[in-house]
C-alpha positions in Angstrom: 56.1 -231.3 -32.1 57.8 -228.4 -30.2 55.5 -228.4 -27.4 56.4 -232.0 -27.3 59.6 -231.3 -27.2 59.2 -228.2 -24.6 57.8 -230.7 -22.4 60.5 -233.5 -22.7 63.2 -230.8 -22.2 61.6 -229.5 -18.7 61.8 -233.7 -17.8 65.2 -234.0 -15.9 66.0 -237.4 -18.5 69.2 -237.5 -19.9 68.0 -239.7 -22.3 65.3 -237.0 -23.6 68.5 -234.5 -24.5 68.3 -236.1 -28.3 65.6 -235.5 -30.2 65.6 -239.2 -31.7 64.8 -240.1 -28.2 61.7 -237.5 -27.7 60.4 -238.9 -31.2 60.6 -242.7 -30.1 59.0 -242.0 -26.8 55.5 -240.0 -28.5 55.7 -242.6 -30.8 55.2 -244.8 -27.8 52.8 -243.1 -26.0 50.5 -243.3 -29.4 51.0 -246.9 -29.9 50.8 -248.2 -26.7 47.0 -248.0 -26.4 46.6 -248.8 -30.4 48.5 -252.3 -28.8 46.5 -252.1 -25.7 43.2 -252.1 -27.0 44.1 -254.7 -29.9 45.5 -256.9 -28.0 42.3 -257.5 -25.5 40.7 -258.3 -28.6 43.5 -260.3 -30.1 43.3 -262.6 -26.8 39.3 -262.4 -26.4 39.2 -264.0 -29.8 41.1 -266.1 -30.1 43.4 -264.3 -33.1 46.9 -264.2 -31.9 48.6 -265.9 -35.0 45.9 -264.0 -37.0 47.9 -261.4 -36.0 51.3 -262.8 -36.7 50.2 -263.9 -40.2 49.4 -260.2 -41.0 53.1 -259.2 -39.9 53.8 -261.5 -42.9 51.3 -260.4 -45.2 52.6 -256.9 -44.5 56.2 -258.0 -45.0 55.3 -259.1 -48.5 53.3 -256.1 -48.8 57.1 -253.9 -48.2 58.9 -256.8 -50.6 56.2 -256.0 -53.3 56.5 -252.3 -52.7 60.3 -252.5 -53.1 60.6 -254.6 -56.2 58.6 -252.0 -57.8 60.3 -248.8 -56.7 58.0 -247.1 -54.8 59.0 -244.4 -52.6 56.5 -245.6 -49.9 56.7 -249.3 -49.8 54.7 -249.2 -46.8 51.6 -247.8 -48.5 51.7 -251.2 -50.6 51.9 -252.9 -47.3 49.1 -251.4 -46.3 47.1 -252.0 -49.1 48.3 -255.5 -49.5 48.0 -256.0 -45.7 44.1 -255.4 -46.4 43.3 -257.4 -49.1 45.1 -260.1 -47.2 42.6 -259.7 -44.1 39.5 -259.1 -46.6 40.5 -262.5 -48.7 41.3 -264.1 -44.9 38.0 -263.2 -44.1 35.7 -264.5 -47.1 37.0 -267.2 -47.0 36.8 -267.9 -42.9 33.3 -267.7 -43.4 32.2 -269.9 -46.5 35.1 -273.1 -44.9 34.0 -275.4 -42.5 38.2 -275.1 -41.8 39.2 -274.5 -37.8 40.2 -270.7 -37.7 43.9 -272.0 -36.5 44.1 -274.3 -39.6 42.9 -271.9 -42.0 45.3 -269.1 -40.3 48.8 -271.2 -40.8 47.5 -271.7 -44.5 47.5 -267.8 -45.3 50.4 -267.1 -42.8 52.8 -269.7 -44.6 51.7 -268.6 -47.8 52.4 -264.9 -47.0 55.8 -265.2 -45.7 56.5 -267.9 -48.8 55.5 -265.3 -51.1 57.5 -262.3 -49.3 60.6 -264.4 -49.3 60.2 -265.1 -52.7 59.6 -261.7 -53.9 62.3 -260.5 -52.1 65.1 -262.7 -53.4 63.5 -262.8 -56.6 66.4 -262.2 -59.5 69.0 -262.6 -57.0 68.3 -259.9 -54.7 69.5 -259.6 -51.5 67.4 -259.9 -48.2 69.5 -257.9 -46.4 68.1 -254.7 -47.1 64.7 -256.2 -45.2 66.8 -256.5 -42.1 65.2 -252.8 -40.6 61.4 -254.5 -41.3 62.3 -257.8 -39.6 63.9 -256.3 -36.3 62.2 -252.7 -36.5 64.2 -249.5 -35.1 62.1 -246.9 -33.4 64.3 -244.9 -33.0 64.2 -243.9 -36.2 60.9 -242.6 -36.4 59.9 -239.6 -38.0 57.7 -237.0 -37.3 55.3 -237.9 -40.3 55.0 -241.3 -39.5 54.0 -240.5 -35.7 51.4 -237.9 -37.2 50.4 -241.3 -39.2 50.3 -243.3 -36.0 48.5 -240.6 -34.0 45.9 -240.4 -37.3 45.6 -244.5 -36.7 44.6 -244.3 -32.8 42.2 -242.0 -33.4 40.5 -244.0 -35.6 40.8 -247.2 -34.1 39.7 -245.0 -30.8 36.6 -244.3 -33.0 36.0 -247.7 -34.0 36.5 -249.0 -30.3 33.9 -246.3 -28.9 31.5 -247.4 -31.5 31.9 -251.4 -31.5 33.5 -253.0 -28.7 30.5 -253.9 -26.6 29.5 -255.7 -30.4 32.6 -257.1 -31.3 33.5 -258.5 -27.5 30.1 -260.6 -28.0 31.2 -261.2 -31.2 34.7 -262.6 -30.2 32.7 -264.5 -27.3 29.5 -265.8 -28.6 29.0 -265.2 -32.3 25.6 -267.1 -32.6 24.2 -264.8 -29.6 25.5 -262.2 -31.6 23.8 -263.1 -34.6 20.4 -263.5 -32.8 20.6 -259.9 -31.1 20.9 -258.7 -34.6 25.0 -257.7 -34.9 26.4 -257.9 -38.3 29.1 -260.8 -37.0 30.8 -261.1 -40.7 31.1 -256.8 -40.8 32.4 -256.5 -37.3 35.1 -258.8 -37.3 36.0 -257.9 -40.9 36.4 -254.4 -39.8 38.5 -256.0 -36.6 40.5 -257.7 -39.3 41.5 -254.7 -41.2 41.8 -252.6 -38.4 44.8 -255.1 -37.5 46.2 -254.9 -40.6 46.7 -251.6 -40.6 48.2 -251.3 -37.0 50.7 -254.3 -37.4 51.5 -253.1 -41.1 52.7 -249.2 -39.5 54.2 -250.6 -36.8 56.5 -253.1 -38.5 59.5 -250.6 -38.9 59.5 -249.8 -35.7 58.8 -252.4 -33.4 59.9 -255.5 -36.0 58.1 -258.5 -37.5 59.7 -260.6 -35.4 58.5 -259.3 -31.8 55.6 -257.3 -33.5 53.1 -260.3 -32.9 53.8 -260.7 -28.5 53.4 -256.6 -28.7 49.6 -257.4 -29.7 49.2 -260.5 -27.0 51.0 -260.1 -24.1 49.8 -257.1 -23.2 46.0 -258.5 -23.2 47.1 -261.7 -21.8 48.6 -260.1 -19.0 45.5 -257.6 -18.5 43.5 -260.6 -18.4 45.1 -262.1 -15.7 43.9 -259.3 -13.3 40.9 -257.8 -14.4 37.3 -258.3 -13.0 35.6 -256.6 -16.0 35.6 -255.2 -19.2 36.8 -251.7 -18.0 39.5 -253.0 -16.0 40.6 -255.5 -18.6 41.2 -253.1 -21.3 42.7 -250.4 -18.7 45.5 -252.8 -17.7 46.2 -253.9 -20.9 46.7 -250.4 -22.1 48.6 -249.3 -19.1 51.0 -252.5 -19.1 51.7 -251.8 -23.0 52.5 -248.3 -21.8 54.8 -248.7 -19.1 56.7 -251.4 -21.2 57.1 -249.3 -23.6 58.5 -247.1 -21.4 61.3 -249.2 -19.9 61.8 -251.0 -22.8 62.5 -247.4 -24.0 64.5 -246.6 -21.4 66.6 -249.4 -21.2 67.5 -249.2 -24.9 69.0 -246.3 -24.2 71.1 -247.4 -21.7 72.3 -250.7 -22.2 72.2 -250.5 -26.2 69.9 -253.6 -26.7 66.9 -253.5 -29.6 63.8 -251.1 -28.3 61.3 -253.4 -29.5 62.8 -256.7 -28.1 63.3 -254.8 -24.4 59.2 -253.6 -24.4 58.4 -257.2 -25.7 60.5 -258.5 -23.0 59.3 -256.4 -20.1 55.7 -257.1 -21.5 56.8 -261.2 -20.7 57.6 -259.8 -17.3 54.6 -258.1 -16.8 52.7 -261.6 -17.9 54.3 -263.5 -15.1 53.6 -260.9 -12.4 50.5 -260.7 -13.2 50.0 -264.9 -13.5 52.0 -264.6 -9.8 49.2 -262.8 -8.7 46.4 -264.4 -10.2 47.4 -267.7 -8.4 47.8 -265.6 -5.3 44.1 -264.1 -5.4 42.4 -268.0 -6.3 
């Protein structure tokens, strides 16, 4: 961290004078391409409420945690978060259910049962405001060592299975026939998700933390001719949101996470501009 810091103090930022500020922005620079690279995925398969039912699996996950005093909720959000995706799925691949239908079934369910945990006895929901909005700039310098941990795996997993898991996503019966494992790659997708969206839910919010692992793709997707382009842009757009979002934050005193989710929006119709400019 103090190199970090070194560096952000030779940056003539006023903003980068607090340390709270030089902690949110690394944290930003790690999770942009975690949100990058999920989100081409996200989009290419078709998962975006996937995605947004794991926010609430996760949020029950913290609720759970909570109720039974652990010091870490978020390690029970974690775990929870998995056995959500695991369960999610088994049983997406024994049900002749649409993936959509089958996805509001376990979303509503998750968020039913966080609610209810949380209230249960009388308690107040308050205290889950921080989860549901997200402040990154409180982030500490363990939890962007966790975060940094986190891209390099999902870095790992990316170098080793995206050509797979893009056929996957596109055409799982070609998949099948070349011989990929289609249930074990997009049950390691599943959990990878999990994990992302259930460490990024303080900071960014359960409420925005779902068009952080679209938008970005979607956008991207407007642009790109290939592959390499496609997952380029989308990491670079999630960067340079984060960024500004960041930035103005600072400035104008609005929520981080809802500034980078709206620039991101931004970004999407710039890039859908230019799309129907190129056709």
């Amino acid at each position: 961290m103090s190199i970090w810091y070194a560096f952000c103090n030779w940056l003539p930022l006023e903003m980068l004078h607090w340390d709270f500020m030089k902690n949110a922005l690394l944290a930003i620079v790690i999770m942009a391409p975690l949100f990058g690279l999920m989100s081409t995925m996200i989009v290419t398969g078709r998962m975006s409420f996937f995605s947004d039912a794991l926010g609430h699996s996760a949020f029950t996950g913290i609720a759970i945690g909570c109720i039974c005093g652990a010091a870490a909720p978020a390690w029970i959000a974690v775990v929870f978060s998995v056995v959500f995706a695991l369960v999610f799925s088994f049983v997406r691949s024994r049900s002749n259910q649409a993936a959509d239908t089958l996805i509001g079934v376990f979303s509503s369910a998750a968020v039913a049962l966080g609610i209810f945990i949380a209230t249960l006895g009388g308690g107040s929901f308050t205290k889950y405001n921080q989860y549901l909005i997200g402040d990154i700039l409180s982030v500490t310098p363990g939890e962007i060592g966790l975060l940094a941990l986190t891209l390099l795996a999902v870095a790992a997993f990316w170098i080793a299975c995206s050509n797979r898991l893009t056929l996957v996503n596109i055409h799982p019966a070609l998949a099948s026939s070349r011989g990929v494992p289609v249930a074990v790659t997009q049950t390691l997708f599943t959990v990878a998700i999990a994990v992302v969206v259930t460490l990024s839910i303080s900071s960014v919010g359960l409420l925005i933390l779902n068009s952080l692992l679209v938008l970005p793709g979607a956008a991207a997707r407007n642009v790109s001719r290939n592959l390499k382009q496609y997952h380029m842009c989308s990491v670079l757009f999630a960067l340079a949101a984060g960024i500004a979002g960041l930035t103005a934050s600072y400035y104008w005193g609005c929520s981080a996470g809802a500034a980078i989710s709206l620039v991101l929006a931004v970004i999407f119709g710039i890039t859908f501009a230019l799309r129907k400019v190129r056709a």
